[in-house]
N, C-alpha and C positions, 0 to 999 in steps of 0.2 A: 333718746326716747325710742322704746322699740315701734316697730309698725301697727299700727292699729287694723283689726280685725273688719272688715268691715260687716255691719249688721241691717240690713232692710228687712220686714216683715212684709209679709205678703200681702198686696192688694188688697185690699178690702174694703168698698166704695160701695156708691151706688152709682157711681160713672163706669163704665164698661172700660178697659182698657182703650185711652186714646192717644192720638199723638201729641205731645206738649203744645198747648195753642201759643207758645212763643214762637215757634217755627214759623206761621204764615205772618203774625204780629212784627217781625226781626224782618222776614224777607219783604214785605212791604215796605217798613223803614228803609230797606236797603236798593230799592228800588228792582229787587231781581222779580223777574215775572219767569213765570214756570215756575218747579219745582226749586226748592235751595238746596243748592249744593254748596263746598265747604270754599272751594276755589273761587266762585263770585261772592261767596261773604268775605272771605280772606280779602278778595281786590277792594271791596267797597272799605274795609278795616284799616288799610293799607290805605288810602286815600284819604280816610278820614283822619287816621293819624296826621300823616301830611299835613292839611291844614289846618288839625288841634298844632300843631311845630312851630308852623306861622303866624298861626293868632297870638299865641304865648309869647312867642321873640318879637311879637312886635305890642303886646300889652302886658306883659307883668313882669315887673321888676328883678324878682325871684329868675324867669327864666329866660329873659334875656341873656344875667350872667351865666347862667348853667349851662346855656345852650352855645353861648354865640362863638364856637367854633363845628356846631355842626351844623349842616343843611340838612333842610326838612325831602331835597327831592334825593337825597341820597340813602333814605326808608323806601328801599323798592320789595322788598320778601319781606316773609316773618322772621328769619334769622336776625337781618338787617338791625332787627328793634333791640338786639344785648347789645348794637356799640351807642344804646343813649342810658345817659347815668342815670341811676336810681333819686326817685325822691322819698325823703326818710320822713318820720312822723317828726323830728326835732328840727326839722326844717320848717314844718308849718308852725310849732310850738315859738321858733327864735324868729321867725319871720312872714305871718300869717299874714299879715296887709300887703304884701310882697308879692303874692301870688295872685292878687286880684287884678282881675282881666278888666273891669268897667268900673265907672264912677263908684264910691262906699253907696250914694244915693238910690241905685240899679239893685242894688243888695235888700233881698224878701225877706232872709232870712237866715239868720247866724246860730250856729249850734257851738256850744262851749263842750268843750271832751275837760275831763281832770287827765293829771297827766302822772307819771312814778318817775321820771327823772329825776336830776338835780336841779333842774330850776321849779320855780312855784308857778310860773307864767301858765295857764290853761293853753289847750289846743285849739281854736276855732277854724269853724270850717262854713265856707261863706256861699250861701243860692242865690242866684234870680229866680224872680216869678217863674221865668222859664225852662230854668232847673226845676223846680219843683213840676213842673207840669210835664217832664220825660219822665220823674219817678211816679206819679199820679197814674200816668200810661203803663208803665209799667207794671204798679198795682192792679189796672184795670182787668188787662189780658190775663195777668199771671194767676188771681186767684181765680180765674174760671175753670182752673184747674180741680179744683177744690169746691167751690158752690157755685149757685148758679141764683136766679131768683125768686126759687122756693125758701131760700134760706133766711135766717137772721143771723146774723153773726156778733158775737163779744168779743171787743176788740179791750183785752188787758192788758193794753200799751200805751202810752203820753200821749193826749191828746186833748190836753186842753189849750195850746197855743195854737195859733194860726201858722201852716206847716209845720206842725209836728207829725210824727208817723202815724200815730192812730189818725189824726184829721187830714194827712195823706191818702191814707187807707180807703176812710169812710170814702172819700170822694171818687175816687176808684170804684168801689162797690156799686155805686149811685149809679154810675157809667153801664151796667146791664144791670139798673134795677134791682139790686140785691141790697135790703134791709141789716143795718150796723149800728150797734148801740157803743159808744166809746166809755169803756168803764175806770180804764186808767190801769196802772200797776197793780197788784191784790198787794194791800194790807192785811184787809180781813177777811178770814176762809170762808166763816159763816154768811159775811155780807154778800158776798162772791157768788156761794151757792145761792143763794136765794135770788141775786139776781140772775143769773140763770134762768132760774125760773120762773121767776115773775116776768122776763121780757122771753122767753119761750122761744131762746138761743137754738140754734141747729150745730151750728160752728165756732170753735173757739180760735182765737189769734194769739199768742203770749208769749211770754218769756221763759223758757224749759222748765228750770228748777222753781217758778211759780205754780205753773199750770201742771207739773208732778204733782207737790206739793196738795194744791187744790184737789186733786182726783183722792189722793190719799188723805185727807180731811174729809173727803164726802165719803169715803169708802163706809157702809153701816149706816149710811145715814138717808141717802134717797139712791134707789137701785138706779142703771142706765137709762133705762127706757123712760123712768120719770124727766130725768132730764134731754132724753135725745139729741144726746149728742151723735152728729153723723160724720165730720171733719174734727182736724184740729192743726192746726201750722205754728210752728214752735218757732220764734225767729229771736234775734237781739245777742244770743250766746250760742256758746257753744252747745250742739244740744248730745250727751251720753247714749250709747246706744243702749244702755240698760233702762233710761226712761222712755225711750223710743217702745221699748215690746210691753211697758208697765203701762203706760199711755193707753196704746191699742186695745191691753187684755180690759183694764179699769173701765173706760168709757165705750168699749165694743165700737172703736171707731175708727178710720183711716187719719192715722198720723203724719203731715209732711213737713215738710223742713226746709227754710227759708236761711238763704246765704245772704247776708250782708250786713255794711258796716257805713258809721255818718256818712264816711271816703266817699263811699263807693255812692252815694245820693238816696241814701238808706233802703234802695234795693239793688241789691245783686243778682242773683238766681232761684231758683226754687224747682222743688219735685215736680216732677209727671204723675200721672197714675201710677206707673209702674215703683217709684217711690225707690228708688236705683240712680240716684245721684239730682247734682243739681244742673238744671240748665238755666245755661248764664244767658245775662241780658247782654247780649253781642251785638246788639246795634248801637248803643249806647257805651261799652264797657270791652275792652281788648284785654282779658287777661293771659297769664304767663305763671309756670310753675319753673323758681331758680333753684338752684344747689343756694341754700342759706351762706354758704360756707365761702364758694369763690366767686357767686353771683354769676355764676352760666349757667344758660339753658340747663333745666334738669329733663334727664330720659324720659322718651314716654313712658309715661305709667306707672314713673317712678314717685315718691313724695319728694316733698321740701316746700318751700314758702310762696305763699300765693304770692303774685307782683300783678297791677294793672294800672291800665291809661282811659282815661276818656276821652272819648271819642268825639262829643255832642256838646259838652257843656262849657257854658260864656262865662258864668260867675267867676268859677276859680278852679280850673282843669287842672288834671294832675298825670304827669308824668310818669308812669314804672315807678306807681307808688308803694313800698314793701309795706304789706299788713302786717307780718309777722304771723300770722296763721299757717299752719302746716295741714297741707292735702297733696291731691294729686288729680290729674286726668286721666279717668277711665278709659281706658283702649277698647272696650267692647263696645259693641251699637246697643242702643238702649230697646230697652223691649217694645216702648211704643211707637216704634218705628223712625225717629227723630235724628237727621243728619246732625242735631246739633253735640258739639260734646258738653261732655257731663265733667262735673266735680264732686267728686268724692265728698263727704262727710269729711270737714274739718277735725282733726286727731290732735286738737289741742293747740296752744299758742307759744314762739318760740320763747317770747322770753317771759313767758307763765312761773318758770321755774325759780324754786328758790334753791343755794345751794348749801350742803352742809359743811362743817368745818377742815371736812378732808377734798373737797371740789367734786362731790356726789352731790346728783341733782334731784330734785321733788317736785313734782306739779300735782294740779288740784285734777287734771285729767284721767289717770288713774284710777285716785281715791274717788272719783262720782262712779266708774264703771263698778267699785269695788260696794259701796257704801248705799249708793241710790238702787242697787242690783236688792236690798233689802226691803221689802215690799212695804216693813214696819215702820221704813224712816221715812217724818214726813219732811224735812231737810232738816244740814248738817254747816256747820263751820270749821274749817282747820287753822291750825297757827303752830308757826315754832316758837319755841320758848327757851329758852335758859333753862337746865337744870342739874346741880351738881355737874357745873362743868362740860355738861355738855348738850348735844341737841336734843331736843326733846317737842313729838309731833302731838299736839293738844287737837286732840278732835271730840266736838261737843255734839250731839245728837238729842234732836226734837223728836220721839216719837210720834207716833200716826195712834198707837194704841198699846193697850198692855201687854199683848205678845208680843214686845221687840223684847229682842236677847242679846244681853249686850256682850256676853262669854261669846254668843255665834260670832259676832260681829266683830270683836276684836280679834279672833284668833284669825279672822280672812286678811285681817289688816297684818296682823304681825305674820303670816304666812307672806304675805306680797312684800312686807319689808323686812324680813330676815337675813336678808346677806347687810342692810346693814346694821341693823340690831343683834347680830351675831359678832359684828366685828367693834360691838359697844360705839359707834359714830351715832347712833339716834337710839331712843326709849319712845315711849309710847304711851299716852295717857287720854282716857274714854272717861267723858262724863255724859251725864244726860242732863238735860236743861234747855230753856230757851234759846230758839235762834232767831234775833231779828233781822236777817240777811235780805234787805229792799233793798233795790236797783230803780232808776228810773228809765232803763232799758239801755243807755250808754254805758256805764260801768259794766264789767266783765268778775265774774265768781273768780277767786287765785286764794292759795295759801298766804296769811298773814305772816310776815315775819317780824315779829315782836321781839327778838332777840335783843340785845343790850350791844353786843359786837356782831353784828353782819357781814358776813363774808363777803359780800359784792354790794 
């Protein structure tokens, strides 16, 4: 996969450039008084590891065996952290009860993931009350980034259980006063806009290729200003840098972008003003960027696969858990002043990719930068297929409206995949039609491989 480009859009708030309010949020948690600097949050990280090491080898089943030839006081640096083993996603899948630190009883709150391996067994991933009340904080600080209490906010994410992320959210919101209507995932474009407006939203919360999607439905149908929209924070997927600038220009509004996953206690990091990476929840959350390949430290600044530990959490802590998401840390200081470091825009997920019959690989990353870069598409599905013998990329496209061109649009596709459509290993087939591509914000957008014989 080559390197991904990186894309921010300029500022454009009604917040003045400010420093991430996760800084004094993180240094309080961390007990540092004064200014935070990177060496007392490091030692407090370092500490907190330590006794996430101990609690686990002495409560969960799972890492007792993992562990019990290492000691927890022998994590004295951040080097220290590559001699403890990774924990994989088919670990929690083959042995999810395994990793729980308290009684099943202490348990608020269970999230099922589906999984693509070869067993059928789901993933869960297990809170206490008091887990959920670090990610509630979380939410709290982090969207002040974004609104404040003039706002109302449409939150079109799950939220009709108790702990779910949208009813995470709201209660975060609540915490400075700021007004949140939980709408749920969009179904329907039409139902969508008009709630909007009937509840006389400022701010949206969604799912990328929904809340695209939605802008490009409304597009001809009620100008910006009808709706004033002033935010918008894309979380749950991967979000395209090409819906990123379509976003901003569509709703005339500051677009940010929200890192995380169930893992991670369904917040991870999120923009600044300055809208130049993500700053991570580092009181809570110790991440790491490995070489995918031999699981060492990767260079600074270099990419390869997010890896992280928590820090804070009783239910069911995790270890150097590999997401499989591919980023990096930014080496520069962020514009709004913020000692904390930043994470790049995820460039895609590693094992996204499906592969063709010669060990050439395709992911769905690409084709959003390629396809969603189309201002006429209101989303798209792709899939390999069988055909005469060989591979063949089925990409079905929902217009937005009657100037999409689907001649434009194919020839960018067969431009990007010409080396292998040149060497006859993949064809190319554009339809247009419906796409009912819903998520409930767990699931992740990838190319369908419908093939009969599957390479991998």
């Amino acid at each position: 996969m080559k390197n991904a480009v990186s894309f921010y859009p300029k500022p454009v708030t009604k917040f003045e450039m400010k420093i991430t309010p996760l800084e004094n949020w993180i240094s309080e948690k961390a007990g540092i008084s004064g200014p935070l600097d990177l060496p007392r949050l490091q030692e407090y990280q370092l500490r907190q590891l330590r006794e996430t090491l101990r609690y686990v080898k002495a409560n969960s089943r799972f890492y007792k065996e993992r562990l019990h030839d290492i000691s927890p006081d022998s994590i004295q640096t951040m080097s220290d952290t590559a001699h403890l083993p990774f924990t994989y996603p088919e670990d929690i899948t083959v042995r999810g009860t395994d990793f729980l630190c308290v009684s099943p009883r202490d348990i608020g709150r269970i999230v099922t993931l589906s999984t693509s391996g070869t067993t059928d067994r789901p993933k869960r991933i297990y809170f206490t009350a008091e887990d959920q009340e670090l990610t509630i904080d979380f939410f709290h600080h982090g969207m002040t980034t974004l609104t404040d209490d003039t706002d109302r906010v449409m939150i079109f994410m799950p939220g009709n259980t108790e702990g779910s992320i949208g009813e995470l959210l709201k209660k975060g919101l609540a915490r400075f006063k700021c007004d949140a209507v939980i709408y749920g995932p969009i179904k329907n474009y039409e139902d969508a806009v008009t709630a909007l407006t009937n509840e006389k939203a400022t701010c949206i919360v969604g799912i990328p290729s929904q809340v695209l999607a939605l802008s490009r439905y409304n597009e001809n149908r009620l100008p910006p200003q009808k709706l004033q929209i002033r935010s918008v924070l894309l979380s749950a997927d991967y979000v395209p840098h090409s819906a990123l600038e379509s976003l901003s220009q569509a709703w005339g509004a500051a677009v940010y972008s929200h890192y995380g996953m169930t893992e991670t206690g369904l917040g991870g990091g999120v923009e600044c003003s300055a809208r130049s990476g993500y700053h991570m929840r580092e009181a809570d959350l110790l991440f790491e960027i490995i070489d995918p390949v031999s699981g060492l430290p990767a260079e600074a600044g270099e990419y390869g696969e997010v890896v992280f530990s928590t820090l804070t959490r009783r239910g069911m802590p995790l270890i150097r858990y590999r997401t499989g998401d591919r980023s990096r840390f930014l080496t520069q200081a962020c514009p709004c002043g913020s000692v904390l470091r930043r994470l790049d825009h995820v460039s895609g997920r590693l094992k996204e990719a499906v592969f063709l019959r010669d060990g050439a690989s395709l992911s769905i990353t690409p084709l959003d930068e390629i396809v969603l870069a189309d201002q006429n598409v209101l989303r798209y599905s792709a899939e390999l297929i069988d055909e005469n013998g060989c591979d063949c990329l089925r990409v079905t496209v929902q217009p937005s409206n009657n100037d999409f061109n689907m001649e434009q649009l194919s020839r960018a596709l067969k431009s990007f995949l010409s080396t292998d459509m040149k060497q006859s290993r993949l064809t190319l087939q554009m339809h247009i039609g419906n796409v009912g591509y819903f998520t409930t914000g767990t699931s992740k957008r990838f190319i369908a491989d419908n093939r009969i014989n599957k390479t991998r």
